[in-house]
Structure formats: structure tokens, C-alpha cells
N, C-alpha and C positions, 0 to 999 in steps of 0.2 A: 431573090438575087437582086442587089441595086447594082447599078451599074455595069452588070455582070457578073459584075463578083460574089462568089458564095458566101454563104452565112458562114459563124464563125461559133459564136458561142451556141455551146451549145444545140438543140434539136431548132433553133431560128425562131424560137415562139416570140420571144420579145424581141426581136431585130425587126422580126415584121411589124410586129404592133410597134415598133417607134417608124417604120418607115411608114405607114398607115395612116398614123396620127402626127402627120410630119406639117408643117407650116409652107414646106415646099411641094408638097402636092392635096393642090386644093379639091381634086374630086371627093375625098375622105367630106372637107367641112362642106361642099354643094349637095351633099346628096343628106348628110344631116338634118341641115337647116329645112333643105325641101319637106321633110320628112314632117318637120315639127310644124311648118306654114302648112301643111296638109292637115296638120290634126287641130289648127285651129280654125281653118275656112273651107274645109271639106275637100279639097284639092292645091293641091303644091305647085308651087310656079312650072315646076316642071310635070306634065300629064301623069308620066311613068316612074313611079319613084321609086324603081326597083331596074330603072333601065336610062341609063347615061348615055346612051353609046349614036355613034353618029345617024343612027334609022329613027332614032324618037325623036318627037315634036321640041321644039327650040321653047326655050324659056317664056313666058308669057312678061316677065321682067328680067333680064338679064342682069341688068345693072344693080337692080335689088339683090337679087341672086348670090349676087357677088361681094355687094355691102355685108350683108349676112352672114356668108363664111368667114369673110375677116373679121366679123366683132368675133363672134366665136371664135375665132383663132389666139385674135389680142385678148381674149377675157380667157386664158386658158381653158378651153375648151370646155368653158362653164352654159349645162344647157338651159340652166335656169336662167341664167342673163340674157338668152334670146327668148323664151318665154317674157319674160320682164317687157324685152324692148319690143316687141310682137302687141302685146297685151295692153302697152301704153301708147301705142300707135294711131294715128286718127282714124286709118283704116278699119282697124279694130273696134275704133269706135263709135263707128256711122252708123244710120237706120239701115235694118235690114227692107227695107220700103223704097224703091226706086223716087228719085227726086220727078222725074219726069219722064214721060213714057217714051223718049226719042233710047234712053239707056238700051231697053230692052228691045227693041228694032236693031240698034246698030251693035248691041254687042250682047245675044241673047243667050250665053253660058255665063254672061260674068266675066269671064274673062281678065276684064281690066278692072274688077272690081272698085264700081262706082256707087254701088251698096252694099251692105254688109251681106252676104250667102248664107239665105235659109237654110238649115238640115235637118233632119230629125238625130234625137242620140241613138246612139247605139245600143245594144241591146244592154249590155252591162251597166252603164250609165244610169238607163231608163230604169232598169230594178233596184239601183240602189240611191233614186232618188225617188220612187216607191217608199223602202224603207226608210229613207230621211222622213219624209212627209210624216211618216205614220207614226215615227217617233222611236223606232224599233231598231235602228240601224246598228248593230254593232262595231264598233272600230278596233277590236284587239287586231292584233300582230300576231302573225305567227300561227302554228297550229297545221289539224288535219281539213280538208277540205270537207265541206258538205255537200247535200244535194240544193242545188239553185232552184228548182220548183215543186208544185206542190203545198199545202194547207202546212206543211210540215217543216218545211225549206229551211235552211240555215239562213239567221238574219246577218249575217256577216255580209261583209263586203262581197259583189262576183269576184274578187280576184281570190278570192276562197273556193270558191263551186267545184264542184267534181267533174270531170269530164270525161267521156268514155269514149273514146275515138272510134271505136267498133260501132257503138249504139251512140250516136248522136242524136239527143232529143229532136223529135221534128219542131218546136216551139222556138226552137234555136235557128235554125233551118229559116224557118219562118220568117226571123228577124233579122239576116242576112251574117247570120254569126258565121266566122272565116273556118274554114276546113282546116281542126287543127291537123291532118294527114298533110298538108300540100304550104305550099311558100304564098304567101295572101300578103302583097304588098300593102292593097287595100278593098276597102269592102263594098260592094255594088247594094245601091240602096234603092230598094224595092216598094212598092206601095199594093197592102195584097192584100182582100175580105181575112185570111188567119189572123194577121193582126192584128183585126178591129174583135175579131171572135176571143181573141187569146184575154182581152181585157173586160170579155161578156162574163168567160164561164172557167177563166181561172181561178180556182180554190187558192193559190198564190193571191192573186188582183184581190178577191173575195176577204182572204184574210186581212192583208191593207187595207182593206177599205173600212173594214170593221176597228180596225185598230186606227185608224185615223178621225172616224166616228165619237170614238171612246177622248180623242186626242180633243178633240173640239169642247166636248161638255155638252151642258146643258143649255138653258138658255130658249129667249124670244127665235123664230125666226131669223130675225133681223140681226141680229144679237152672235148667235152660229154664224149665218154667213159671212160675215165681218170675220171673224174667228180663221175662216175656211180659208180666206182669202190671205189673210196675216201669215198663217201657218206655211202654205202651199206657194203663193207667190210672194211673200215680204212686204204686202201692200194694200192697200184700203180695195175695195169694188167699189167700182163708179155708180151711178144713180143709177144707168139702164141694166148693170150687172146684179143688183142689192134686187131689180124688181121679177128678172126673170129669177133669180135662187128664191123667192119669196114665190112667186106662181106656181113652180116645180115643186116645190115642195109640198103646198096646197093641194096642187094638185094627186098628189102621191099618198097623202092624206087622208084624201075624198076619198081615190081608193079603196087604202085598208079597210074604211069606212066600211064600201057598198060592199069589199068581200066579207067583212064580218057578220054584214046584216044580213048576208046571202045564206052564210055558213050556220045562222040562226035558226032561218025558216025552215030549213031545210035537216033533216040528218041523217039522209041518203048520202054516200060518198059517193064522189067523183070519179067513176071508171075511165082511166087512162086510156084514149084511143089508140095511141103507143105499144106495140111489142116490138120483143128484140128475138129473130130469130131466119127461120129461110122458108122457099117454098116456089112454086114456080107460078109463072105473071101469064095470067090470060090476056091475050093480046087485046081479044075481041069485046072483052070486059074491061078492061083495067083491073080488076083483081086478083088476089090471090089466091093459089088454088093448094090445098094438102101442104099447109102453114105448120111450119114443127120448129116452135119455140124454143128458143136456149134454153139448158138446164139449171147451170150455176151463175151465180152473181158474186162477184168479190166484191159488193162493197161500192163500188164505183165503176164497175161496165159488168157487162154479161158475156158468158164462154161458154164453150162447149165443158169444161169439167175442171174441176179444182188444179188439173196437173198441168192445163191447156196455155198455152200462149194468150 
């Protein structure tokens, strides 16, 4: 109802969306724009950007705010033209390196962003600049979705991945991926040991890496990391960067080396200190006492029985 008066045509679907997208009421173009300055500096002029209402915090630029909605108003509600103007902006284009340490004393969220706001991507992002790197990325359009992890994974873009709302991977979880169940205005970014493990002993991670290996070639040393660096970040490594990729590598080298020469002397195997099973812990020892080992292995963990969870 505008003004009172009831809809007309029609079940009101289009009356509302033109009063909605109306030039006279600007809350439609503020909460827009917010939306899209959030997704380039990690937070929107406005904190809550799923919440206008007189109890949320006041715009950190109001007059920007405002600027904003009316380009997008006068550009027919083109979101790409605020993208544009956002992107070409000086803000946009500053060190994310504080100039001088008073910034961060007097205004330690940023706030007035007087350098550019560090983030990490998100989780989406992050695997499918995985797959850039590696040279694997697919870009069709269209289609069924796949599975996002695993040795096996769809190389398609995340906006492909399969998602099970019931069974929400925990790797996802991990990465502070939004609850597709629930209204996720925006994403709470975490800093947690899983993430750092998910890039140790992901068969995912494991297979980019391989494939980004393959991407580089052959070559000196010297020669690869130039390569690595071309590929991954679009630009040369500096002299301190060219020497530690040349020591690490050596060093990784030596290595194989000393296990090879290990593996020679020797041709007794390696018994695993490792089982996978249960049993109950002497307090008074520290050991285990009437240890009864899992039965089955699928492959990649161990279970109680091929039907088991």
C-alpha cells in the first residue's frame, strides 16, 4: 500500500517492486550501495547491513552514503557503475600499510579508512584462485553442480559446488562459510589451527599443488621460482625472495636425499607407531590397556565395518 491506497493491478507484485525501486525512497539505493562497499572493504558504511532501523550504529560516512545511492539512482540502477566508481576511487586505491602509526591509536577498526583494510578471501574465492593458479579452473556456464572437495572435486567455479544443508561439510564450517539454513547478512572471520591443517592434508590443496607443479615445468632452481612467482602473483620475486625459494628447495632436496640413502641401508620397513582403534587409558601409566583395533579401512580412515558411518 503507498499512500494508503491499495494495489491495483493485479496480486501487487510489480507495484511494489516499482515502489521498491522508486527514486523517492532512498532506503531501497542505501542499503544497496552499503552492501556492495562491504563487499569491497570487508564492512559497509553502515555496521549492519541487513538493519537500517533507528537502534543501528549511524553511518561511519553519511554523506558518502548518500553520494552513492544517487549515482546509482541517476545511472539507472546500474550496479556495475558503482563497482566502477568504488574501484576507481583513491580509497580503493591506497596501501593497505598504515602511513603512520597515530592511524591505528586513534582510529583502531578503520573506521575512517585511512588505509586500505586487510581481509583474507573467502572461502569460495580462496578455491577458485587455487584453481586459477593451477591452471585447472574451469569457466563453463551452466550445468549440475559438483562436489567442492576432495582429490576428486569439480574444477568448476564454487558457484557450482554442491551443498547439502543437512550435512554441511566441516571444512566449510571451518572457513566461516554462512549457514545456508539461516539469513547471513555477513560473514564473521575467524582465524583457527583447521585452516592452517585444511591446506597441510587436503587431497583437494594436495591435488593443486601437483598440478601447479606440473604448470611451472622444468627448469634451474632459479629458473622455477621466477616461473612460480609469474604464475601465482603476476610478478618477478625480489633478490631476498629468489634466495629463500632457492634454500627451501635445497633444502627439501637434501632430504629426499638422506631418506633415500636411508631406505638403501636398510630393508626392514618402518612399523607405524600409529593405530587406529579404542581401549581404555591407565591413569597411572599413561598407556593403553586391552587396545582392540578397527576392523575396516575404506581407503582413507578406518571404521568399525564396511556399513559403518
Amino acid at each position: 500500500i503507498l499512500g494508503g491506497a491499495p494495489f491495483h493491478d493485479g496480486c501487487g507484485r510489480l507495484e511494489l517492486a516499482k515502489i521498491i525501486a522508486n527514486k523517492d525512497n532512498p532506503l531501497t539505493a542505501r542499503v544497496i550501495v552499503n552492501r556492495l562497499w562491504h563487499h569491497h572493504f570487508g564492512t559497509g558504511l553502515v555496521n549492519t547491513p541487513s538493519d537500517f532501523g533507528l537502534r543501528c550504529e549511524v553511518p561511519s560516512h553519511p554523506e558518502l552514503l548518500d553520494f552513492l545511492a544517487s549515482q546509482l539512482i541517476e545511472n539507472k540502477w546500474s550496479l556495475k557503475s558503482i563497482h566502477r566508481l568504488i574501484t576507481q576511487s583513491a580509497v580503493y586505491q591506497q596501501s593497505s600499510s598504515p602511513a603512520t602509526s597515530v592511524a591505528a591509536t586513534i582510529d583502531p577498526e578503520n573506521r575512517l579508512l585511512s588505509y586500505f583494510p586487510r581481509r583474507p578471501l573467502d572461502f569460495e574465492a580462496m578455491r577458485d584462485s587455487l584453481l586459477f593458479a593451477s591452471g585447472e579452473l574451469d569457466l563453463s556456464i551452466g550445468g549440475k553442480p559438483g562436489p567442492l572437495l576432495g582429490a576428486s572435486a569439480s574444477l568448476r567455479r564454487s558457484l557450482y559446488g554442491r551443498i547439502d544443508r543437512q550435512f554441511l561439510p566441516n571444512t566449510l564450517r571451518d572457513f566461516d562459510f554462512a549457514n545456508p539454513e539461516l539469513h547471513s547478512p555477513q560473514r564473521h572471520l575467524t582465524n583457527v589451527p583447521q585452516q592452517a591443517l585444511f591446506f597441510l592434508n587436503s587431497p583437494f590443496v594436495e591435488a593443486r599443488a601437483m598440478a601447479f607443479a606440473k604448470r611451472v615445468g622444468e627448469g634451474s632452481i632459479n629458473e622455477r621460482a621466477i616461473r612460480f612467482f609469474q604464475i601465482a602473483f603476476q610478478r618477478n620475486p625480489s633478490a631476498g625472495e629468489l634466495e629463500s625459494c632457492r634454500e627451501f628447495i635445497e633444502g627439501a632436496l637434501e632430504k629426499d636425499r638422506e631418506m633415500e640413502a636411508k631406505g638403501s641401508a636398510s630393508t626392514a620397513p618402518e612399523i607405524s607407531p600409529w593405530s587406529y582403534g579404542y581401549g581404555h587409558v591407565d591413569e597411572s601409566s599413561g598407556k593403553v590397556e586391552n587396545f582392540v583395533p578397527l576392523p575396516y579401512f575404506t581407503g582413507e580412515a578406518w571404521g568399525g565395518g564396511e556399513n559403518w558411518p
